[in-house]
C-alpha positions as CSV (number, residue, x, y, z in Angstrom):
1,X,-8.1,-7.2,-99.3
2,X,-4.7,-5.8,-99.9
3,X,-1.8,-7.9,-98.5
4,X,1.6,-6.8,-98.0
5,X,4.0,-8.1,-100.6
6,X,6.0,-10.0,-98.1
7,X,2.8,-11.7,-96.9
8,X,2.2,-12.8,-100.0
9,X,5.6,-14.1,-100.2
10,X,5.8,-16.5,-97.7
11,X,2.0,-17.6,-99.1
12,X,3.7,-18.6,-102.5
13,X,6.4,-20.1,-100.7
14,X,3.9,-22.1,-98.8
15,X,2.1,-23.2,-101.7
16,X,4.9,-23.9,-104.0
17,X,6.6,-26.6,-101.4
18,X,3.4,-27.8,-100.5
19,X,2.3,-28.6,-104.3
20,X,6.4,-29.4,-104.8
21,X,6.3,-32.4,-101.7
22,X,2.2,-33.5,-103.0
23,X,3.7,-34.2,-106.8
24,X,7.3,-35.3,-105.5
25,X,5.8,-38.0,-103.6
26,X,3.3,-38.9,-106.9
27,X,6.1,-38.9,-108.6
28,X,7.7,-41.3,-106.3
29,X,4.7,-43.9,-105.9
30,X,4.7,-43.6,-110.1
31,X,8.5,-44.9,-109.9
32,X,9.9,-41.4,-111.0
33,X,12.9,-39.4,-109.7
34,X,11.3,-36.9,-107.1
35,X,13.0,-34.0,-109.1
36,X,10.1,-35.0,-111.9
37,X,7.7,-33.7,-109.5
38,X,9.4,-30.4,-108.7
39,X,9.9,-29.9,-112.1
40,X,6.2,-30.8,-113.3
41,X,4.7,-28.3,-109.8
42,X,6.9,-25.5,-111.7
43,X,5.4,-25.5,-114.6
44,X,1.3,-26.1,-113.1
45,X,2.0,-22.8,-111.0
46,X,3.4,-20.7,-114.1
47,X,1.2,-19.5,-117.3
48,X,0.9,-22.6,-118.7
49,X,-1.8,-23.7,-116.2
50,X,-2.2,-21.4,-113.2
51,X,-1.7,-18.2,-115.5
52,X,-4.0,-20.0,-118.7
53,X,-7.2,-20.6,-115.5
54,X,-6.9,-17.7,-113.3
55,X,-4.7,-14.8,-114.8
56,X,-5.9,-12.6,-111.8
57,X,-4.9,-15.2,-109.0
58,X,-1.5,-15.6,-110.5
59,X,-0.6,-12.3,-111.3
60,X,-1.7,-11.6,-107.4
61,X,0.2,-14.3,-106.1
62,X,3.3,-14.1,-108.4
63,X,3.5,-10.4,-108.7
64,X,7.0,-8.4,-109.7
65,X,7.8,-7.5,-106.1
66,X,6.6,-11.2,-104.9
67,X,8.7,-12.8,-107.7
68,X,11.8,-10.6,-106.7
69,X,11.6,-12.3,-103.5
70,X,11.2,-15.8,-104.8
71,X,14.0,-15.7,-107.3
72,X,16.6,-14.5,-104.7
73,X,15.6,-17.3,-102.5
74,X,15.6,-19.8,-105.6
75,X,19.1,-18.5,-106.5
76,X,20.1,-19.5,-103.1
77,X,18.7,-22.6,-103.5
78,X,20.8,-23.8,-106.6
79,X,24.1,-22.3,-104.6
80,X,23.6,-24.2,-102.0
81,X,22.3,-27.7,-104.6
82,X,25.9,-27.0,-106.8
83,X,27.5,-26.9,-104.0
84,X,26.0,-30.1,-103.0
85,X,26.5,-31.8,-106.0
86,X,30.5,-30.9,-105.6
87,X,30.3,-32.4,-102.3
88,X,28.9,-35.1,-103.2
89,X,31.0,-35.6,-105.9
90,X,33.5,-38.8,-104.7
91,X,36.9,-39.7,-106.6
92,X,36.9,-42.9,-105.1
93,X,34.0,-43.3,-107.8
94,X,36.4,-43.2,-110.5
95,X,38.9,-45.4,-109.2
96,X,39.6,-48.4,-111.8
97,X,37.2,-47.0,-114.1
98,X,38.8,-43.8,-115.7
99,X,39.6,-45.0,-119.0
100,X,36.3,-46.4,-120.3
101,X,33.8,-43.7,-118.4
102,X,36.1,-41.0,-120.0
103,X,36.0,-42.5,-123.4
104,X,32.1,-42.6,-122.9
105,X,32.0,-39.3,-121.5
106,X,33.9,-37.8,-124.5
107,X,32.1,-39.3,-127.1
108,X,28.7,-38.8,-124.8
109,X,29.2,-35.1,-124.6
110,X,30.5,-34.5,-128.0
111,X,28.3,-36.3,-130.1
112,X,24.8,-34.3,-128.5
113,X,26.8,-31.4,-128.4
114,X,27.8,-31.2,-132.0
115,X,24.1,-32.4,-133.3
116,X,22.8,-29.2,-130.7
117,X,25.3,-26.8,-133.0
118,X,23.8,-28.1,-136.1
119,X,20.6,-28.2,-135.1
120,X,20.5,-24.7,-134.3
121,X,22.2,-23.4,-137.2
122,X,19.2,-24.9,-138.9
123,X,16.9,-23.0,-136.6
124,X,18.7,-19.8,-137.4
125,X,17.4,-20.3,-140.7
126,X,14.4,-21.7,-140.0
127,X,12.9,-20.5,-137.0
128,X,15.4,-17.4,-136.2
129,X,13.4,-15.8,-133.2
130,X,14.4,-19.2,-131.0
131,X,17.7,-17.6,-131.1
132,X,17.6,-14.0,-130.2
133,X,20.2,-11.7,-129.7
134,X,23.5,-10.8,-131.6
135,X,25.1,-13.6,-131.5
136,X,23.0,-16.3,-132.6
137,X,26.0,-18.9,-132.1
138,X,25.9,-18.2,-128.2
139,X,22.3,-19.5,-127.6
140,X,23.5,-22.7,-130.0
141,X,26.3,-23.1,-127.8
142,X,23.9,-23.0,-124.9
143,X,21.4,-25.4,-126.7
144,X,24.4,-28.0,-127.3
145,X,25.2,-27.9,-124.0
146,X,21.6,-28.8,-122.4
147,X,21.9,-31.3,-124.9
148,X,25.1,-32.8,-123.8
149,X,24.8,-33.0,-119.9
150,X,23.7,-35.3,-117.5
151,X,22.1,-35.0,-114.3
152,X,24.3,-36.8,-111.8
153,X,22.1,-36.3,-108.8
154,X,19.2,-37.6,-110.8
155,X,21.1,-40.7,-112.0
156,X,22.6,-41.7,-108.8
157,X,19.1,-41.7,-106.9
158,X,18.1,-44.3,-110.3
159,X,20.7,-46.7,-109.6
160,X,20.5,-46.5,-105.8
161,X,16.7,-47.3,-106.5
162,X,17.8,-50.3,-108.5
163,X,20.2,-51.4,-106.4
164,X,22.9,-50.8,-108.8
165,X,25.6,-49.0,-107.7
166,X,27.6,-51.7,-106.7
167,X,27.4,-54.0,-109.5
168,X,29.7,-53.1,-112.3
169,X,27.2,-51.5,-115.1
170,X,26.2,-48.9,-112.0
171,X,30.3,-48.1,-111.2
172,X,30.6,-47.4,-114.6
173,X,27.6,-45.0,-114.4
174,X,28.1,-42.9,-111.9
175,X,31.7,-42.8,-113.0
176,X,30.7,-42.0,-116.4
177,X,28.1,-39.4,-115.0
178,X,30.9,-37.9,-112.8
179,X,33.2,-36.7,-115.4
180,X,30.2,-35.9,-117.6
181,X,29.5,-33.6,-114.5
182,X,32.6,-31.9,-114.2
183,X,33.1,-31.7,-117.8
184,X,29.6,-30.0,-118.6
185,X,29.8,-27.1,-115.7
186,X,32.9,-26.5,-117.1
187,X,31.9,-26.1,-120.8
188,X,28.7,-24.4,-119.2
189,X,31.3,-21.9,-118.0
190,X,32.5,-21.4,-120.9
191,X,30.0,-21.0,-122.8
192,X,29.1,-18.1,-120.2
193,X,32.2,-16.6,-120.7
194,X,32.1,-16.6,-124.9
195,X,28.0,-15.1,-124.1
196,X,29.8,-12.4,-122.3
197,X,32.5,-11.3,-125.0
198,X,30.8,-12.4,-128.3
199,X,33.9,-14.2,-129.8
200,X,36.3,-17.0,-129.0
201,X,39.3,-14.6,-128.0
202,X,37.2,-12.2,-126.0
203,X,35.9,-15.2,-123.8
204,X,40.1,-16.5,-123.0
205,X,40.7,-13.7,-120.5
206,X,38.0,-14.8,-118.2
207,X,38.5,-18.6,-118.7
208,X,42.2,-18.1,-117.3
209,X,40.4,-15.5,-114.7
210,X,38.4,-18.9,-114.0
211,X,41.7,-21.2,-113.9
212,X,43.8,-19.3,-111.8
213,X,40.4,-18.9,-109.4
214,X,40.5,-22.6,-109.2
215,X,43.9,-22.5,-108.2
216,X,43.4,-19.9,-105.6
217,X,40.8,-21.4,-104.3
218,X,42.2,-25.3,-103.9
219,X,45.5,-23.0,-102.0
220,X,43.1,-20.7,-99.6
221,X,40.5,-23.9,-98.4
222,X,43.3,-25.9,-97.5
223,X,43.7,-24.8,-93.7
224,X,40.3,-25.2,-93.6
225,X,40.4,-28.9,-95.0
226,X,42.7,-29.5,-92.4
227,X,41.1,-28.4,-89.6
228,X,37.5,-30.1,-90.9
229,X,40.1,-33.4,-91.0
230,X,42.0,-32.9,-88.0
231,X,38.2,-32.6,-86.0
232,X,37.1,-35.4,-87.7
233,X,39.6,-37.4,-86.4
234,X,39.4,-36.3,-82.6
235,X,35.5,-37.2,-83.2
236,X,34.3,-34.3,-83.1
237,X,32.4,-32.2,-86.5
238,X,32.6,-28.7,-87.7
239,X,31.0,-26.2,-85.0
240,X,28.8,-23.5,-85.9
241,X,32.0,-21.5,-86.8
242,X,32.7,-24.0,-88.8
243,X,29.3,-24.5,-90.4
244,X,29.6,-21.0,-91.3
245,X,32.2,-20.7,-92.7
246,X,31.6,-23.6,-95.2
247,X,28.3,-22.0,-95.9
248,X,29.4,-18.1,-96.3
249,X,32.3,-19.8,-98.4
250,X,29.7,-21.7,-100.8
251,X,28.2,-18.2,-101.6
252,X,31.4,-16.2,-101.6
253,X,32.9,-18.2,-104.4
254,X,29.5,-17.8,-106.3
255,X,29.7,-14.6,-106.1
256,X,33.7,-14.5,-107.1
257,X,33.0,-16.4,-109.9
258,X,30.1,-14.2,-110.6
259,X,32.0,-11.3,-111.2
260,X,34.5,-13.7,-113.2
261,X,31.7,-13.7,-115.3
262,X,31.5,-17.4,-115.5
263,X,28.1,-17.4,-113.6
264,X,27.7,-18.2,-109.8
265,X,26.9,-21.7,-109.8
266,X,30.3,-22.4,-111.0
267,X,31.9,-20.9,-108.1
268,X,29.4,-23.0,-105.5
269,X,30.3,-26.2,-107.5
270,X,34.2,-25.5,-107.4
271,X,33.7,-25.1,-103.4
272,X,32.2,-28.8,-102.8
273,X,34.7,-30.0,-104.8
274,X,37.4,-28.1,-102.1
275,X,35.7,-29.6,-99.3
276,X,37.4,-32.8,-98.1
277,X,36.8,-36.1,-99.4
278,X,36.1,-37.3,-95.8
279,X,32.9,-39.5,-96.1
280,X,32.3,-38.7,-92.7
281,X,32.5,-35.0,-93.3
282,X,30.4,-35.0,-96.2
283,X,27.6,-36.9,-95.4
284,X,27.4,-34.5,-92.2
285,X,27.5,-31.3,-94.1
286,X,25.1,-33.0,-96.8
287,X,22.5,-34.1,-94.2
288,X,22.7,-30.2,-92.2
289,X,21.6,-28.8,-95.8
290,X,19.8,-31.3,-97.9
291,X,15.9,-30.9,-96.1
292,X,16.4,-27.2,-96.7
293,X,17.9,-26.8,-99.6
294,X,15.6,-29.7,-101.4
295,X,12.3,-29.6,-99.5
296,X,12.1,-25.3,-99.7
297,X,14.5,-23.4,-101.5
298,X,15.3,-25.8,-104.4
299,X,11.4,-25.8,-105.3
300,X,11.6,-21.9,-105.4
301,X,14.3,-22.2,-108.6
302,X,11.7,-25.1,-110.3
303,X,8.4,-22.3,-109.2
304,X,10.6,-19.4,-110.7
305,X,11.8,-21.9,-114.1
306,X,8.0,-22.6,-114.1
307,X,7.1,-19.2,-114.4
308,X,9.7,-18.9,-117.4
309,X,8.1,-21.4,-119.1
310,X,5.1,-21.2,-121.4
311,X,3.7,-24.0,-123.4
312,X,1.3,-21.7,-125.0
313,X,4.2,-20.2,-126.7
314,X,4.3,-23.0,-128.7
315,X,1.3,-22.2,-131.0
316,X,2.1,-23.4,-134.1
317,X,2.8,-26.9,-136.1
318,X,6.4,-25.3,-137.1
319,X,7.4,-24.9,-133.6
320,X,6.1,-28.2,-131.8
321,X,8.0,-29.6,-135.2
322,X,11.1,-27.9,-133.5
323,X,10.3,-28.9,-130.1
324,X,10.0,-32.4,-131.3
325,X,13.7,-32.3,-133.7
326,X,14.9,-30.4,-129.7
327,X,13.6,-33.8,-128.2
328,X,15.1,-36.1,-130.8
329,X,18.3,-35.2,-131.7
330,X,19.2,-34.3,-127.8
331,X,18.1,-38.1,-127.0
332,X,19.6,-40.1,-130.1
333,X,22.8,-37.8,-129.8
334,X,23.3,-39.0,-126.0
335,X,22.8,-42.3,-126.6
336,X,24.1,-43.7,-129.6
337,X,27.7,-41.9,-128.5
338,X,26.9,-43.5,-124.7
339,X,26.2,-47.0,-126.7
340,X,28.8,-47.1,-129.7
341,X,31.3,-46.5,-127.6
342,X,29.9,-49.4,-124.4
343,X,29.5,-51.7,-127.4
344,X,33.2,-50.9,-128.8
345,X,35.2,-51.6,-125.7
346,X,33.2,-54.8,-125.1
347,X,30.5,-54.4,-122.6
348,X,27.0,-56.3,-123.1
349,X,24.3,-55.2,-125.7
350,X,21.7,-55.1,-122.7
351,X,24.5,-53.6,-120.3
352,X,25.3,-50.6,-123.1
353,X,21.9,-50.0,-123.7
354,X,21.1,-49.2,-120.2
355,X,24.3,-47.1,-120.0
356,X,22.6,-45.1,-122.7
357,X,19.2,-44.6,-121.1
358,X,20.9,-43.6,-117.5
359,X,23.3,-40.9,-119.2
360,X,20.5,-39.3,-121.2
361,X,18.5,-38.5,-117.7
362,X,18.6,-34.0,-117.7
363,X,16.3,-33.4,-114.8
364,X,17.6,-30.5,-113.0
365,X,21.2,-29.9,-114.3
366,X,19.5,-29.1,-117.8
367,X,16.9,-26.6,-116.4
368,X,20.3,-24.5,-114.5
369,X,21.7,-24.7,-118.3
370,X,18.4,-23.6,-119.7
371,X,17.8,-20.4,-117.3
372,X,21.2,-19.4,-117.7
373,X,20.8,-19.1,-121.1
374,X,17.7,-17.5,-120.9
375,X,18.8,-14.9,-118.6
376,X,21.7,-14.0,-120.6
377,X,19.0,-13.6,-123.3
378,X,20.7,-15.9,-125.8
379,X,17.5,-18.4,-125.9
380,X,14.3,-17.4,-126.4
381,X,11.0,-18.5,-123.8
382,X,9.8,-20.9,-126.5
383,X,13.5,-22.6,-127.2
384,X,13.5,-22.6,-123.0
385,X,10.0,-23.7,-123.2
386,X,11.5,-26.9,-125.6
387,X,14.2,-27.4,-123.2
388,X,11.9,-27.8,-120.5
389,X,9.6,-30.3,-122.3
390,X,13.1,-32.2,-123.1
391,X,14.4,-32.4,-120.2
392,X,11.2,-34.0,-118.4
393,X,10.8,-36.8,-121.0
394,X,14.6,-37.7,-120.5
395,X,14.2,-37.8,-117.3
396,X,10.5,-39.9,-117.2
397,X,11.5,-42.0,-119.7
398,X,15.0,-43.1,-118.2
399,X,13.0,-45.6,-115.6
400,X,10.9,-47.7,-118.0
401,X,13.6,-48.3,-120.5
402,X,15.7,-49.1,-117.7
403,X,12.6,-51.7,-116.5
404,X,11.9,-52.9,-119.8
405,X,15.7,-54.1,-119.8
406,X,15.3,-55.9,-116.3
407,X,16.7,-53.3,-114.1
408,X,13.4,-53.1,-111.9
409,X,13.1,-50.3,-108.9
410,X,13.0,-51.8,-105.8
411,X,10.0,-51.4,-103.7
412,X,9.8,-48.7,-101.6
413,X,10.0,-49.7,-97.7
């Protein structure tokens, strides 16, 4: 029986949140970030399960036209999560705390970042096809980068989970892992921006586009920050104009920073961050989007990053040898700079070590790195294959360390 393609759409929809929520909540009961699960229910419905046992089934269900569908929902999905994570992104956090979480952050970013570079100009020599394209020092950039970033989201749900964040070691974390969040989408941008142009002076004309953007953009959503505020205070909440115009505003600055040509995440980002800091206001927009946005669209981007992702690929004892130097360097670069520089400005050998283990966690900010990268065509599927692997053990592994050191999850109520 021949279905129509759209029918077969909302089937894979239906089975890719279904198996997203069944190994979320494994996940959970296994003390793991949620996002472990999504991640993991990617990869089973791509070829390195679903595709390796029944070829016919998969190509069936994830056909061309069928995975057209999906990755414009998916796309959605990660506008609406980086705009989200800007939202959620509070500068009350860094009050008190600037000077030593930037110092961590600096050394935390550049440290992974410049092991990524040489790491990859040792693949260029040694393994070249994990680098395709012209300009082999693009994909490096975009491998230093998945190396240097940390999941914020990811992190803040571990230290809510050990009742951290208001003791000083999870302060410092989340402060830490704020700047490390504003400073990666921006080198993520541009990184972009030099993929675009091939060189370091090409790539300047659209990095001031992007500034003067930001600009425009803080000046233009002001009347509507005051507007959100002035409600706010009356007791009353955004309306369904207002809803939509938060919402068509998240996707118009994607796509204006789209055409930039510093990618459209960038732009959803920049608009959570113009929202207003109103707690009030923010946990009401987050709570009218986070079901939607994490329970069905988000698992559409893991399904589609899945699907990207092949395991088979790695076939030989040269590239798992990669895969594991990928692993090694990403971890040891993160931290050693997060630790040298705890231990330096006096905190606690337990306290620093921790601090290391919570700003290697990837999860899902490395996977938006990794398929940017990919579909620039600047990485190849095995390197986004490695990158994959990477950023579920940083992400797995972040809990038990973080047990092993006393910081135990709390039980779940």
């Amino acid at each position: 029986m021949v279905l129509p393609p759209l029918v077969t759409a909302l089937l894979a929809v239906a089975l890719i949140i279904s198996l997203a929520q069944l190994l979320g909540q494994l996940a959970d009961r296994l003390g793991q970030p949620r996002v472990l699960g999504d991640i993991v229910s990617g990869i089973l419905l791509g070829p390195s399960l679903l595709g390796a046992l029944q070829p016919q089934f998969s190509a069936w269900m994830f056909s061309p036209v069928v995975c057209t569908q999906l990755n414009l929902l998916g796309q959605l999905g990660l506008v609406l999560f980086m705009f989200l994570v800007g939202l959620e992104l509070n500068p009350k956090l860094l009050q008190g705390r600037i000077p030593l979480a930037s110092r961590i952050t600096t050394v935390g970013v550049l440290l992974p970042l410049g092991l990524g570079l040489v790491l990859a100009n040792r693949f260029e020599a040694w393994q070249p096809e994990l680098l395709p394209g012209n300009h082999a020092l693009a994909g490096a950039l975009f491998m230093g980068t998945a190396m240097a970033i940390t999941a914020f989201p990811v992190l803040a749900r571990i230290l809510a989970e050990r009742n951290l964040l208001g003791q000083p070691l999870g302060a410092l974390a989340i402060t830490a892992a704020a700047i490390d969040d504003v400073v990666g989408w921006t080198l993520l941008a541009a990184v972009v921006a030099f993929s675009h142009s091939g060189s370091a002076i090409g790539a300047v004309p659209t990095l001031l586009a992007a500034v003067f953007y930001v600009v425009v953009l803080l000046g233009a959503s002001a009347p509507l920050r005051r507007w959100m505020e002035r409600r706010q205070r009356r007791g009353q909440m955004p309306g369904p104009t207002g809803q939509t115009l938060v919402f068509v505003g998240a996707l118009l600055s994607g796509v204006a920073t789209e055409l930039i040509g510093v990618h459209l995440i960038f732009g959803a980002f920049l608009w959570g961050l113009a929202m207003p800091r109103n707690e009030a206001i923010q946990e009401w927009l987050a709570l009218r989007l986070e079901t939607v946005v994490l329970r069905l669209l988000l698992p559409l981007f893991f399904a589609m990053s899945g699907l990207n992702t092949r395991i088979g690929s790695l076939n030989s004892v040269q590239l798992w040898l990669a895969a594991g130097l990928l692993l090694l360097v990403a971890v040891t670069g993160k931290f050693l700079g997060t630790w040298a520089v705890a231990r330096a400005s006096g905190l606690p050998q337990r306290e620093a070590q921790a601090l290391g283990w919570l700003m290697n966690t990837r999860g899902l900010t490395e996977l938006v790195v990794l398929n940017v990268g990919l579909s620039l065509g600047v990485i190849s599927t095995e390197l986004f294959t490695m990158g994959v692997l990477m950023a579920l053990i940083t992400t797995a592994m972040a809990g038990p360390l973080l047990a092993r050191l006393g910081y135990k999850r709390l039980a779940s109520p």
